[in-house]
N, C-alpha and C positions, 0 to 999 in steps of 0.2 A: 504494500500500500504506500502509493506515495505521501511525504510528508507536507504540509505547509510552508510558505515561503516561512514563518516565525518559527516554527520546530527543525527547519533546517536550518540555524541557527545556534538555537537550544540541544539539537541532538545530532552533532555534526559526525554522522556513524561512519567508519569506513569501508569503502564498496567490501560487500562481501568474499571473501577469499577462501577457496575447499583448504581443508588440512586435516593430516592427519596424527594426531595428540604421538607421544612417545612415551612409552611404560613409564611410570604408571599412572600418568595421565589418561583418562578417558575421556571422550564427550558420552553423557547420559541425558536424554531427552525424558520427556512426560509432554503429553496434551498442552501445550502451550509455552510451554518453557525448555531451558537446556543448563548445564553446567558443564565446566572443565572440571572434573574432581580426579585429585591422586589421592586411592589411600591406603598410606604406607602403614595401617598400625596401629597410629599414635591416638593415646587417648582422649587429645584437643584434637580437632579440628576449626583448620581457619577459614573463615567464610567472610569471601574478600570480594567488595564490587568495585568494578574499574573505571576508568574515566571515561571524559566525552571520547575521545578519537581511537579508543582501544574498542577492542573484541576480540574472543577467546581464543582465536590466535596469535593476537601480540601480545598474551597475556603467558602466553605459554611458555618463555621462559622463566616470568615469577613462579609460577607452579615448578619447574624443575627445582630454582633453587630450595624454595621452600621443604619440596619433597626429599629432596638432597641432604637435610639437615633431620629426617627423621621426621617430621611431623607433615600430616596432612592436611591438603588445602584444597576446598572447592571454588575456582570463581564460579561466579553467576554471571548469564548472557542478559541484557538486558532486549525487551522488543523491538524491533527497529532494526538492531546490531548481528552483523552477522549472521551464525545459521539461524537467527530469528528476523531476517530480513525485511520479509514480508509483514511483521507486524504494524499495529503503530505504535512507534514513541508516545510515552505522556509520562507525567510524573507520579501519576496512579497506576499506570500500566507497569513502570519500571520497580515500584515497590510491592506490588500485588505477586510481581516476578517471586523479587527475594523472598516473601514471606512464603511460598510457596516451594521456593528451593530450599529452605530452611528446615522444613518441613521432614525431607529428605537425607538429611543429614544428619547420621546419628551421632547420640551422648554429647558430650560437651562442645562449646563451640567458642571460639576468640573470634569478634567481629573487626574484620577491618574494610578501609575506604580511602580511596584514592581521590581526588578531586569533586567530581559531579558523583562517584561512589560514598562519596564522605552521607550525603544528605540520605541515601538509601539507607548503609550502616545504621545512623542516627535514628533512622525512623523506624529498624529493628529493636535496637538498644531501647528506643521507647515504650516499646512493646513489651519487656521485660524480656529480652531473648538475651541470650551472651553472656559470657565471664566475664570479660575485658571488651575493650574499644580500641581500638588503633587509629585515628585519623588524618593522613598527609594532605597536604597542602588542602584544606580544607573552605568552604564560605559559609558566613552565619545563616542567609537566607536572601533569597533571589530578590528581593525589596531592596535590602541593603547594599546587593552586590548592585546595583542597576544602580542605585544613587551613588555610589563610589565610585562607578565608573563612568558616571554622568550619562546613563541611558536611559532620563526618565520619561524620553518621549516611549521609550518602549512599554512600560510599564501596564498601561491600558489595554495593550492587545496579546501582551502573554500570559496564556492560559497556564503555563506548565509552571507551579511555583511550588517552593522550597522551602521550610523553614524549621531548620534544625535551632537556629537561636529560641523557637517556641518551645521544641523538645527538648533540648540539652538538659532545665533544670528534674526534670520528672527520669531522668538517668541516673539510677544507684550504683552501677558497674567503674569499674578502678576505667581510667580513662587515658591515654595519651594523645595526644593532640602535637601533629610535627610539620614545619612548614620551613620552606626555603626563605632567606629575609631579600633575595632578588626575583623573589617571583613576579613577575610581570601579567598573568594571567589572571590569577586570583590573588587577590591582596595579602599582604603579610599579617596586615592589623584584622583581619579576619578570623585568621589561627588565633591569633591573642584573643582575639574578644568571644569565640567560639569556648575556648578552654575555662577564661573567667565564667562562664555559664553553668558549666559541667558542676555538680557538686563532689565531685572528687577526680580530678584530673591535674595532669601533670604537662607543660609545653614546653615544646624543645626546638627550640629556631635551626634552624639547619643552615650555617653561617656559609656563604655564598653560591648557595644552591638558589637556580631557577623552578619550575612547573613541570619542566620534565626530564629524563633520565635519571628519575626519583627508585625503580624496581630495588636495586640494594639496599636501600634506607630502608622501603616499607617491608622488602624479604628479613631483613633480621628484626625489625621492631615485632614483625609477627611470628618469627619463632623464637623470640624472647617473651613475649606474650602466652603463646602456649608451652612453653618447658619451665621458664622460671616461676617457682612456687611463692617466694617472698617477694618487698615491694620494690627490689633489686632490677624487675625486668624492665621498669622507668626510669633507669637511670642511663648515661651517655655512654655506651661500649666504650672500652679503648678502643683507641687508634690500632689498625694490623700494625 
């Protein structure tokens, strides 16, 4: 289904691409939805949604590292994106996804979110789903990103809106919040004021990091997440 001139936009999917996953990665489908899930085992599993320009095949190397490290990790495909092509994007459509993959996924689970992923995770985590949170380069809510970015003529006509700044306080889960301070996509002050929300969350500026080439940051913040048991797994790794 094609998208609107405003959702093409909002969900700038990349054309479609066949691939196929590498052990132990699989794609698993259901009636309307899909994942990339590896799983090796472990008794977390990370349940990670991805950004605007990603789908389950460029996500496929965070899935190796992660699975690499012993722990399991399913992303979620969102409608619109890849072998969900045909669907439509919305912002109802893209959480109705996760809750649905979530569903899927058994015993425990560490939610993480990558950019336009962050406001899905969030709207998990509000639901009372998840041990932990993880979320990189993150925005409070599509109101406020639009007046930051001075897009308020858009305002009126986008349908598809977000707002993890309304969730975050209703979030009991340990929380990390991690953003690049040269991001030029989504605001730095974003992450800041996302985490001040959170009622137990931890921010960690990611000092001159932009928006993207973020997978190594979010691959260990997430199996620090699911392996460490005390509040050690929000703290800064050393340096290799």
């Amino acid at each position: 289904m094609r998208l609107d001139p405003v959702r093409r936009v909002v969900f700038p999917s990349p054309a479609p691409v066949a691939f196929e996953p590498v052990a132990p990665a699989r794609l698993v489908h259901w009636a309307g939805g899909a994942m990339l899930h590896a799983d090796v085992g472990s008794p977390v599993t990370v349940l990670h949604f991805h950004g605007n320009g990603d789908d389950l095949r460029s996500c496929a190397p965070l899935v190796a590292n992660v699975a690499g490290h012993g722990v399991s990790i399913a992303v979620v495909e969102y409608p619109g994106y890849g072998v969900l092509a045909r669907q439509r994007a919305s912002a109802v459509s893209l959480v109705a996804a996760a809750r649905a993959a979530a569903r899927r996924v058994p015993g425990r689970v560490v939610l993480s979110g990558y950019s336009l992923g962050t406001a899905v995770a969030t709207a998990l985590a509000a639901d009372g789903l998840g041990e932990r949170l993880v979320l990189t380069a993150p925005f409070t809510s599509s109101r406020e990103l639009v007046r930051d970015m001075r897009l308020r003529a858009f305002w009126p006509i986008l349908r598809d809106r977000f707002d993890s700044a309304a969730l975050a306080p209703q979030i009991g889960i340990p929380a990390l919040v991690q953003h690049g301070d040269r991001d030029r996509v989504l605001p730095f002050n974003h992450g800041q004021r996302l985490a001040d929300l959170l009622p137990d969350a931890v921010f960690r500026p990611l000092p001159g990091r932009g928006h993207g080439g973020l997978d190594p940051v979010i691959a260990d913040a997430a199996v620090r997440a699911a392996t460490i048991p005390d509040e050690s797994w929000r703290e800064t790794p050393p340096a290799p």
